[in-house]
C-alpha positions as CSV (number, residue, x, y, z in Angstrom):
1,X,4.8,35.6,-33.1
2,X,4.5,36.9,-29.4
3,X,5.4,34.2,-27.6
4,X,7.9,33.6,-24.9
5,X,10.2,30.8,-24.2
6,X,8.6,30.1,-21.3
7,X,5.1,30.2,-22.3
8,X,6.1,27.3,-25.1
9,X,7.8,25.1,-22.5
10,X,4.8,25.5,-20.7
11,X,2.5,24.4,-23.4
12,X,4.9,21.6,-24.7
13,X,5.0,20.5,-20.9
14,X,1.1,20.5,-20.6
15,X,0.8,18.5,-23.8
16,X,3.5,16.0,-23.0
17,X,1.5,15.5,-19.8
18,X,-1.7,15.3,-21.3
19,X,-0.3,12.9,-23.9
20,X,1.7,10.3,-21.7
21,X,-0.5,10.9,-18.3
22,X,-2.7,7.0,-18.9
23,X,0.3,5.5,-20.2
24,X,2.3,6.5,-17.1
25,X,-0.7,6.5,-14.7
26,X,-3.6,4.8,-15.1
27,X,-3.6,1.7,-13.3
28,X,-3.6,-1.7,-15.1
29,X,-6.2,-3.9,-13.9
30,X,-3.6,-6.8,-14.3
31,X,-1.2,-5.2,-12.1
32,X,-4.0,-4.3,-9.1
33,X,-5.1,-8.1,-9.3
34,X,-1.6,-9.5,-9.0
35,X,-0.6,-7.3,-6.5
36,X,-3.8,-7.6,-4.5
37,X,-2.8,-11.1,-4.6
38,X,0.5,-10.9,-3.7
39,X,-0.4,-8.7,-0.3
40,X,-2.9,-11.8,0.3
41,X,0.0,-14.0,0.2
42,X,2.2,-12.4,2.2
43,X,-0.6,-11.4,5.2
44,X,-1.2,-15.5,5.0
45,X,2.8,-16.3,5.8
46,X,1.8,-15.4,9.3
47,X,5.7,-14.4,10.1
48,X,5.6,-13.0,13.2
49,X,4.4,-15.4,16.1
50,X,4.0,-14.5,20.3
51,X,7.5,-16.6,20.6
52,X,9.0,-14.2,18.3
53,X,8.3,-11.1,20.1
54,X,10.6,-12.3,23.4
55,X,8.3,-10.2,25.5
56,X,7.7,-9.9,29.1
57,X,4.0,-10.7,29.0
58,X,2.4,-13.9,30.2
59,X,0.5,-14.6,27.3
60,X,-0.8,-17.9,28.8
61,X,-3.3,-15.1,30.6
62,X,-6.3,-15.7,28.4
63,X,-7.4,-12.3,28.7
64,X,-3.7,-11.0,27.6
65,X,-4.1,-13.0,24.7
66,X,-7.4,-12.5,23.8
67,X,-6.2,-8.3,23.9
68,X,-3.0,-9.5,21.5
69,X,-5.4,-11.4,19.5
70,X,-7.7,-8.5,19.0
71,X,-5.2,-6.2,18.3
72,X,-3.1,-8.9,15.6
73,X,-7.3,-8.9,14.2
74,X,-7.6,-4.8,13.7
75,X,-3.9,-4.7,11.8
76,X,-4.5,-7.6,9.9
77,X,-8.1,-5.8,8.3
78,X,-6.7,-2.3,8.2
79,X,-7.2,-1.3,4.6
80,X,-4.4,1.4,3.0
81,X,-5.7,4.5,1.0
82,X,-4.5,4.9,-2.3
Protein backbone atom coordinates (compact mmCIF):
# COMPACT_ATOMS: atom_id res chain seq x y z
CA UNK A 1 0.00 0.00 0.00
CA UNK A 2 0.94 3.61 -1.16
CA UNK A 3 -1.24 5.52 0.67
CA UNK A 4 -0.80 8.45 2.93
CA UNK A 5 -2.33 9.37 6.19
CA UNK A 6 -3.74 12.12 4.78
CA UNK A 7 -5.14 10.76 1.69
CA UNK A 8 -7.21 8.10 4.12
CA UNK A 9 -8.50 10.80 6.39
CA UNK A 10 -9.59 12.31 3.38
CA UNK A 11 -11.49 9.43 2.03
CA UNK A 12 -12.91 8.35 5.54
CA UNK A 13 -13.95 12.15 5.78
CA UNK A 14 -15.71 12.00 2.30
CA UNK A 15 -17.49 8.76 3.16
CA UNK A 16 -18.59 9.88 6.63
CA UNK A 17 -20.03 12.90 4.79
CA UNK A 18 -21.60 11.08 2.19
CA UNK A 19 -23.02 8.59 4.72
CA UNK A 20 -24.52 10.92 7.41
CA UNK A 21 -25.10 14.11 4.91
CA UNK A 22 -29.61 13.28 4.70
CA UNK A 23 -29.52 12.34 8.18
CA UNK A 24 -27.88 15.58 9.21
CA UNK A 25 -29.28 17.69 6.36
CA UNK A 26 -32.16 17.00 4.53
CA UNK A 27 -34.94 18.80 5.78
CA UNK A 28 -37.95 16.97 7.37
CA UNK A 29 -41.10 17.96 5.94
CA UNK A 30 -42.59 17.76 9.57
CA UNK A 31 -40.13 20.18 10.86
CA UNK A 32 -40.73 22.88 7.70
CA UNK A 33 -44.57 22.61 8.34
CA UNK A 34 -44.33 23.25 12.07
CA UNK A 35 -42.01 25.80 11.80
CA UNK A 36 -43.74 27.49 8.93
CA UNK A 37 -46.51 27.46 11.37
CA UNK A 38 -44.91 28.73 14.17
CA UNK A 39 -43.47 32.01 12.04
CA UNK A 40 -47.37 32.31 11.11
CA UNK A 41 -48.10 32.59 14.76
CA UNK A 42 -45.72 34.80 15.79
CA UNK A 43 -46.26 37.46 12.54
CA UNK A 44 -50.17 37.15 13.86
CA UNK A 45 -49.16 38.34 17.74
CA UNK A 46 -49.01 41.74 16.10
CA UNK A 47 -46.41 42.94 19.15
CA UNK A 48 -45.33 46.01 18.12
CA UNK A 49 -48.14 48.76 17.82
CA UNK A 50 -47.65 52.97 16.71
CA UNK A 51 -48.08 53.57 20.70
CA UNK A 52 -45.17 51.48 21.24
CA UNK A 53 -42.75 53.23 19.10
CA UNK A 54 -42.95 56.68 21.36
CA UNK A 55 -42.22 58.50 18.17
CA UNK A 56 -42.37 62.08 17.20
CA UNK A 57 -44.66 61.59 14.23
CA UNK A 58 -48.29 62.66 14.15
CA UNK A 59 -49.61 59.56 12.97
CA UNK A 60 -53.21 60.89 13.17
CA UNK A 61 -51.97 62.50 9.53
CA UNK A 62 -53.67 59.93 7.34
CA UNK A 63 -51.15 60.18 4.78
CA UNK A 64 -48.32 59.49 7.66
CA UNK A 65 -50.10 56.50 8.42
CA UNK A 66 -51.04 55.26 5.37
CA UNK A 67 -46.80 55.54 4.60
CA UNK A 68 -46.32 53.46 8.16
CA UNK A 69 -48.96 51.23 7.03
CA UNK A 70 -47.38 50.51 3.71
CA UNK A 71 -44.24 50.06 4.98
CA UNK A 72 -45.57 47.60 8.36
CA UNK A 73 -47.35 45.75 4.74
CA UNK A 74 -43.78 45.25 2.59
CA UNK A 75 -41.97 43.76 6.04
CA UNK A 76 -44.82 41.78 6.99
CA UNK A 77 -44.64 39.80 3.10
CA UNK A 78 -40.92 39.82 2.85
CA UNK A 79 -40.05 36.24 2.31
CA UNK A 80 -36.32 34.95 3.65
CA UNK A 81 -34.06 32.85 1.41
CA UNK A 82 -32.98 29.66 2.53
Amino acid sequence: LNCNVDEILDRVELYTCSICYNSLFWNNINEEVADISLQERIRSLHWVTYGFLDIGIKLEDRSIREIFDNAITECRNFKFER
